[in-house]
ZAFITI-801530 format. One record per residue (C-alpha): residue in one letter; x, y, z. Coordinates in steps of 0.1 Angstrom, whole numbers, padded with zeros to 4 digits, always signed. Layout:
<nodes>
aXYZ
...
</nodes>
This chain:
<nodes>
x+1275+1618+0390
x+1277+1641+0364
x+1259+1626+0329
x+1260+1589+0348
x+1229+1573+0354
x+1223+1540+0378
x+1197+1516+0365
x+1185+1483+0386
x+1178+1457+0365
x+1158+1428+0382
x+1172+1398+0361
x+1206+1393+0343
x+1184+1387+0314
x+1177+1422+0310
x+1213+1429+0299
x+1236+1420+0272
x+1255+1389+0282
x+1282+1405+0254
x+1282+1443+0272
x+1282+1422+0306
x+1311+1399+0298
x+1330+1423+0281
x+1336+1441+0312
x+1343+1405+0333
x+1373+1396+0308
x+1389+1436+0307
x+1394+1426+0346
x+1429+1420+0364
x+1410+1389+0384
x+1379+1371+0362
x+1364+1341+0372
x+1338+1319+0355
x+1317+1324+0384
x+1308+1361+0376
x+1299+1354+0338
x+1267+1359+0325
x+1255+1324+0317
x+1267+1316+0354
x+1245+1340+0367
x+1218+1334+0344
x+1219+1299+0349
x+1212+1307+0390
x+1188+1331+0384
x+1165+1311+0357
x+1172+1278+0376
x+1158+1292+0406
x+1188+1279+0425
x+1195+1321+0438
x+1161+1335+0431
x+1135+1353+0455
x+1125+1317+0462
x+1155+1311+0479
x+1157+1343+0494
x+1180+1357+0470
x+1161+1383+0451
x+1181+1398+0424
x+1189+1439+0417
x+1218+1435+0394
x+1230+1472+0390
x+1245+1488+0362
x+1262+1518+0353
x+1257+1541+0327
x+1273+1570+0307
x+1246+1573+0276
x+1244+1546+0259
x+1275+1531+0272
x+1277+1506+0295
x+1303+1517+0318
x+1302+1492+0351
x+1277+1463+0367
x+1278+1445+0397
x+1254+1414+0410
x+1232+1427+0438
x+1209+1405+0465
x+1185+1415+0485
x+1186+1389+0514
x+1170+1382+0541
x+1189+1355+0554
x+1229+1348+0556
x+1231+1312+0540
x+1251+1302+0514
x+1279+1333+0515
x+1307+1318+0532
x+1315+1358+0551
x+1295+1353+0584
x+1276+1375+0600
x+1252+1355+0619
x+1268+1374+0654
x+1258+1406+0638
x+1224+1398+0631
x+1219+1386+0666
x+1227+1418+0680
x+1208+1430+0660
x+1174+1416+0669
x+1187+1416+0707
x+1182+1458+0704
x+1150+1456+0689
x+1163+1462+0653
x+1162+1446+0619
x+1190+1432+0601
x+1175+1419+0571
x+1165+1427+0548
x+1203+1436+0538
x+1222+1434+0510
x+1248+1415+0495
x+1270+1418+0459
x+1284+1388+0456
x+1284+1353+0435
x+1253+1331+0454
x+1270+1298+0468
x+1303+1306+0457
x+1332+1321+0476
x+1357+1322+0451
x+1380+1355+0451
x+1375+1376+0417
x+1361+1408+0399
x+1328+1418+0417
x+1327+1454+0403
x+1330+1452+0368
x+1341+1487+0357
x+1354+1496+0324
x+1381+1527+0349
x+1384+1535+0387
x+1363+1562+0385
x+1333+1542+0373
x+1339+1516+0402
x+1336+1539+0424
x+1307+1559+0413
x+1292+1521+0410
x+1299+1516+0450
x+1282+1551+0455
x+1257+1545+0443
x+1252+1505+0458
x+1254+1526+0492
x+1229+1556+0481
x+1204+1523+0466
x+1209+1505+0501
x+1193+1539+0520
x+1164+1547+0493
x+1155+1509+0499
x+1162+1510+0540
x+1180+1482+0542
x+1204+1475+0572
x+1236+1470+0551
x+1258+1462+0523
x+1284+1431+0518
x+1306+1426+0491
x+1322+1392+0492
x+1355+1379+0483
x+1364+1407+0463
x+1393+1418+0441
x+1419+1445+0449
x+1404+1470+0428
x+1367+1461+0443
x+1386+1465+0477
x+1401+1500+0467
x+1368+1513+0454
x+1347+1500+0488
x+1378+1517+0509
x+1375+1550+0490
x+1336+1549+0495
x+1340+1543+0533
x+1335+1510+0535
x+1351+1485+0562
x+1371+1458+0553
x+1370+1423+0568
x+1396+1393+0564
x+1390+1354+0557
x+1416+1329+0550
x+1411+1306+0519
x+1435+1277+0510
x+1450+1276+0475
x+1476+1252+0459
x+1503+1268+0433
x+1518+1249+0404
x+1556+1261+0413
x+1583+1237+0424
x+1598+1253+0452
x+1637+1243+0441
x+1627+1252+0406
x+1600+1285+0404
x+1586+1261+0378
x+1554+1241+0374
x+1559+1206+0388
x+1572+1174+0360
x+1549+1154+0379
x+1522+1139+0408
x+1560+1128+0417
x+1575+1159+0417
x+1551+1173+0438
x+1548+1146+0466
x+1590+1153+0463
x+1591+1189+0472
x+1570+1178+0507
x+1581+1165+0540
x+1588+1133+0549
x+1557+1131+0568
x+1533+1150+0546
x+1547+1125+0511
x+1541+1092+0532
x+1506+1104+0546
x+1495+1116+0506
x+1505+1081+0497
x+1487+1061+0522
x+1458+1080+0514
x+1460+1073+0479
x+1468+1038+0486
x+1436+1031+0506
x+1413+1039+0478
x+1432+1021+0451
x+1432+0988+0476
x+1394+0994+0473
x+1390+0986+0439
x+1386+1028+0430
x+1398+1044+0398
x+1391+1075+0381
x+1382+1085+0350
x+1378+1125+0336
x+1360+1144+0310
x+1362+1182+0302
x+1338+1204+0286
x+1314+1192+0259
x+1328+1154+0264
x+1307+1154+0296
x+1278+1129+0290
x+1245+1137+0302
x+1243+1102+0318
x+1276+1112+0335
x+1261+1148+0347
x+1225+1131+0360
x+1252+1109+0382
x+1272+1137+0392
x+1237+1153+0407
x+1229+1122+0428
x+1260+1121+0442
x+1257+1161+0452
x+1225+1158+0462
x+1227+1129+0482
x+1255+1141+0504
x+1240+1173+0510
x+1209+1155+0521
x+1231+1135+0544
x+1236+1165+0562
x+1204+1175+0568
x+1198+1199+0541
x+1185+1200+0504
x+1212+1210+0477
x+1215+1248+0468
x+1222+1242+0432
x+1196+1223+0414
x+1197+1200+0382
x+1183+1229+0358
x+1213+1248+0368
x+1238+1221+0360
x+1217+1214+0328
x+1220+1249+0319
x+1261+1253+0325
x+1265+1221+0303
x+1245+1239+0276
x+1258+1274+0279
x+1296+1269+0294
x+1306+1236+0292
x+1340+1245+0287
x+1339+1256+0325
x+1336+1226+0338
x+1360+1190+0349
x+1341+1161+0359
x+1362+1133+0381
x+1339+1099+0382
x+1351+1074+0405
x+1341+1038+0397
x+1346+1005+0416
x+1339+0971+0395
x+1326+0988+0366
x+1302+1009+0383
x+1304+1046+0387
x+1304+1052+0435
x+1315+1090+0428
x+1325+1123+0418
x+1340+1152+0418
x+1333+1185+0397
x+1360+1211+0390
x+1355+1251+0376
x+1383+1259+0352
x+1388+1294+0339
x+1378+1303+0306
x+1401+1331+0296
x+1423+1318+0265
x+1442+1346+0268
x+1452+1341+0309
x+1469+1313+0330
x+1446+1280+0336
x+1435+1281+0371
x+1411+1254+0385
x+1382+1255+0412
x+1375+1232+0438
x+1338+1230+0437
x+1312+1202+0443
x+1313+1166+0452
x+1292+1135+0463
x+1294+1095+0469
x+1274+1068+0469
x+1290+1042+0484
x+1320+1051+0511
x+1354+1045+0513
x+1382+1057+0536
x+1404+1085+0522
x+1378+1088+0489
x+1369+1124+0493
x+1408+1130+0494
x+1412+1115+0461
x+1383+1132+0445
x+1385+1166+0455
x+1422+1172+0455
x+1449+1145+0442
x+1433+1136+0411
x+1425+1175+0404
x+1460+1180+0415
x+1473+1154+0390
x+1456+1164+0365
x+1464+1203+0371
x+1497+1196+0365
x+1497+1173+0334
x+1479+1205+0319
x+1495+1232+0331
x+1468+1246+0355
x+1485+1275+0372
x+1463+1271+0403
x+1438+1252+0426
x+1417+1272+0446
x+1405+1247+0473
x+1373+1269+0487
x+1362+1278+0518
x+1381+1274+0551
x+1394+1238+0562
x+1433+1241+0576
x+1433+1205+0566
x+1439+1212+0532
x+1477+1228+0540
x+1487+1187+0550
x+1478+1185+0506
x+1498+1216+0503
x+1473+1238+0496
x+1486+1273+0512
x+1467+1295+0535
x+1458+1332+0517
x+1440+1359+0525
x+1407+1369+0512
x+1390+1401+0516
x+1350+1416+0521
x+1340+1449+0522
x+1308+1461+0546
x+1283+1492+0552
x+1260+1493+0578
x+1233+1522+0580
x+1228+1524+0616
x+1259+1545+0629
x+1261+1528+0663
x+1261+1493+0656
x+1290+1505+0622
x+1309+1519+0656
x+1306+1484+0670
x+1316+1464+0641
x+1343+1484+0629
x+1362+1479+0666
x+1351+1441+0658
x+1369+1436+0630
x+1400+1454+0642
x+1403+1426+0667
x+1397+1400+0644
x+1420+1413+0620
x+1446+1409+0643
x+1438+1374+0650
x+1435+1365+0615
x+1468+1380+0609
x+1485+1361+0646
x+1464+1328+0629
x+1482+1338+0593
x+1518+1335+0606
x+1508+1305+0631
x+1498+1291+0594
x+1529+1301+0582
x+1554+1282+0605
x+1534+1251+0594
x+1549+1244+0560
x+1541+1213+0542
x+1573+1215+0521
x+1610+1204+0526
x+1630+1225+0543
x+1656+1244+0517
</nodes>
């Protein structure tokens, strides 16, 4: 590596948020996910912290003085909260005697947005960075190396250093009439470039929670109350807890991204006879300089209501995506149901190494079969079109 020099750094604290976000925004594919205070914010929350079996290694990459790329870097030793799985490969593990964890992930904790993961300031420097991920997973023996939901260039860099790529499918909504290559006039426009079927089932939807009594109200950024974020973190909480497990995020951390990013952040409150029952919170990206694009990300209710979690966590982000502009709404992980809301299947990608020769045999034929069912279940997808026919 010539005059470059790798240095771990066990807290993102020990870097300059500037040096570290500088690189983020130079990227072809930021998100607000992999900026500093985000990362801070999980770390000194203790939301992703050796606690939760996340302990931190956040490597960096160095040419003298000059920061040249950095990654966030996991030791795990567990699978939760990644959104790639590979529970099957762990079991196979332990049924030949063999560890799987601790392994290694780089990725975002909680999160499976697609964006930069390598931040590089040139190609070679990502690729010197996954060099030496790989050499730092063999010095510290552990089983393998996942990078999740990266972008192109992350996925160029990993293919170059030999690693093996695995598909997920994601399903995002696009501001673009499809008569007009244009961002919607609308909500109206919108339910008009659908089907029959798909505009009358939207509308029936959005009809049962206003028969309830249910409206929304917003607020963006710094107009957030703290009354309305402590009501935001019941609602999370409690739905989480309703399925049987406590909430990865904790308040500190939402305390912490209203102090240090607020303008990351759409809060949707739903109310019924005054009182708040509701709500939905939205990432936005915070690049002045690139095309809005919005997040779906956390929601929670305290009273239910048929058709409410429709409302929340897609029409009224929808509306309000295109009253300003938002160019688009990633709707997270998985869930085909989101295509009847036009939100379009797409491809993400991962990148893996695994030390132990045999079992990278067996999982490289494994996900040569499963990419060809992802790409049979992509076109199956594709003959399902919410929209009008031309």
């Amino acid at each position: 590596m010539n005059d470059y020099v790798i240095r771990v750094l066990s807290s993102p604290s020990d870097l300059s948020p500037e040096a570290w976000n500088a690189l983020l925004a130079a990227e072809a594919e930021p998100s607000p996910f992999m900026r500093h205070e985000y990362l801070a914010a999980l770390n000194d929350s203790r939301s992703a912290s050796p606690d939760s079996g996340w302990v931190p290694q956040f490597v960096t990459l160095w040419q003298g003085e000059q920061l040249q790329a950095a990654c966030p870097f996991y030791i795990k030793d567990h699978s939760y909260g990644e959104y790639v799985f590979d529970w099957a490969w762990a079991n196979a593990y332990e049924q030949h005697g063999l560890a799987y964890y601790p392994k290694a992930v780089v990725a975002v904790p909680f999160t499976p947005v697609p964006g930069a993961r390598l931040l590089a300031r040139d190609a070679q420097s990502r690729t010197l960075l996954v060099q030496g991920l790989v050499a730092l997973c063999k010095q510290e023996e552990l089983s393998s190396l996942h990078l999740l939901f990266g972008a192109e260039a992350d996925i160029a860099a990993c293919v170059e250093a030999g690693l093996m790529l695995r598909n997920t499918v994601q399903f995002h909504w696009t501001n673009t009439a499809p008569s007009a290559g244009t961002g919607y006039a609308d909500f109206d426009a919108f339910l008009a470039s659908l089907s029959h079927d798909k505009r009358k089932k939207i509308r029936q939807e959005r009809r049962k929670v206003a028969d309830a009594g249910v409206s929304f109200r917003w607020s963006r950024g710094a107009d957030i109350s703290k009354a309305d974020w402590d009501f935001f973190y019941r609602c999370y909480e409690r739905t989480y807890r309703e399925h049987g497990n406590p909430p990865y995020l904790t308040r500190d951390f939402f305390r912490r991204m209203a102090d240090t990013m607020p303008e990351a952040w759409l809060l949707f409150i739903a109310e019924r006879n005054g009182k708040p029952m509701a709500a939905s919170l939205i990432a936005l990206s915070t690049q002045s300089d690139r095309p809005l694009v919005a997040y779906g990300r956390y929601w929670g209710a305290l009273e239910r209501v048929d058709c409410l979690h429709f409302e929340a966590c897609y029409y009224q982000p929808l509306a309000w995506c295109i009253e300003h502009g938002a160019q688009r709404f990633e709707g997270g992980a998985q869930g085909e149901h989101k295509m009847a809301r036009a939100l379009m299947p797409v491809k993400t990608t991962s990148a893996h190494w695994l030390a132990h020769p045999s079992f990278a045999d067996a999982v490289e034929r494994f996900l040569e079969r499963e990419g060809a069912g992802i790409e049979n279940y992509m076109d199956h997808l594709g003959e399902r079109s919410p929209f009008r026919s031309a």
